[in-house]
N, C-alpha and C positions, 0 to 999 in steps of 0.2 A: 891275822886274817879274820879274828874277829870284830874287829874295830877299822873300819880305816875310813877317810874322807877326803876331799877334794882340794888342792891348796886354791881359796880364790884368786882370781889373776894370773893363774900357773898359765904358762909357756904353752901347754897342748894343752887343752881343757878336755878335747874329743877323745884321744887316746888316753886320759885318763879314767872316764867316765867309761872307756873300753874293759879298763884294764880295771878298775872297780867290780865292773857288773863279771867280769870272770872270776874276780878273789870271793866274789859269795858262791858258785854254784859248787856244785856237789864234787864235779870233776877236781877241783881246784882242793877243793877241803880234804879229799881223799889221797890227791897226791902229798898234803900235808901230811896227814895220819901216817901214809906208807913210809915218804923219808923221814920225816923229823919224828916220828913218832910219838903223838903227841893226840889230844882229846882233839875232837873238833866243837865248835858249838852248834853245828847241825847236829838234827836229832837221826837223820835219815843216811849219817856216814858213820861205820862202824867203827869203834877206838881199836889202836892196834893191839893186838891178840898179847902184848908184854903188860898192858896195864890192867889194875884192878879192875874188878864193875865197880860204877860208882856208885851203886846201893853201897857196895863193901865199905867205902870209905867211912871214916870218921871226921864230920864235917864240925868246922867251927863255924861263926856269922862274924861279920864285922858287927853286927848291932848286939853283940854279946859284949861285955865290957872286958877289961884288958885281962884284969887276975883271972877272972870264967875262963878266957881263952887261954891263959898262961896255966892254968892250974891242969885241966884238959890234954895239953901240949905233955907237960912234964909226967902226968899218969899213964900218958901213951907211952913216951920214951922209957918211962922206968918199967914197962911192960915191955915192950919189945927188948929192951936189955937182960931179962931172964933168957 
C-alpha cells in the first residue's frame, strides 16, 4: 500500500486509477494498520497499539556500509539475549 502503480495498457485503466486513489487515503491505510497490523506510511493513521513508537526503534540506513550495519545488528542481538 505503500508503493503501487498502473500497469500500462492494463484491461481497465478506470477501475484501476479507482482502486489506486483508495489504496492512498487514510480509510484504506487504517484498515491496513487494524488487520495486518502493521505501520502505515501516512503520517495521519495511527500504528497499531502492538508496535513500538518508532522514535524507540534502533534504526540502521542502507547508506551505512555493511560491517556498520552488521556490527549494530549483532550488539543488538547479543543485548536482547541477556
Amino acid at each position: 500500500m505503500d508503493a503501487f502503480g498502473l500497469v500500462k495498457n492494463g484491461p481497465n485503466p478506470a477501475a484501476a486509477k479507482s482502486l489506486m486513489e483508495f489504496l492512498g487515503t487514510r480509510e484504506a491505510h487504517t484498515i491496513a494498520a487494524t488487520i495486518i497490523k502493521r505501520r502505515s506510511a501516512r503520517r495521519d493513521v495511527a500504528p497499531p497499539g502492538e508496535l513500538p513508537v518508532l522514535g524507540d526503534l534502533k534504526l540502521c540506513y542502507a547508506s551505512e556500509p555493511r560491517d556498520v550495519v552488521t556490527a549494530k545488528f549483532e550488539a543488538l542481538r547479543q543485548k536482547s539475549a541477556r
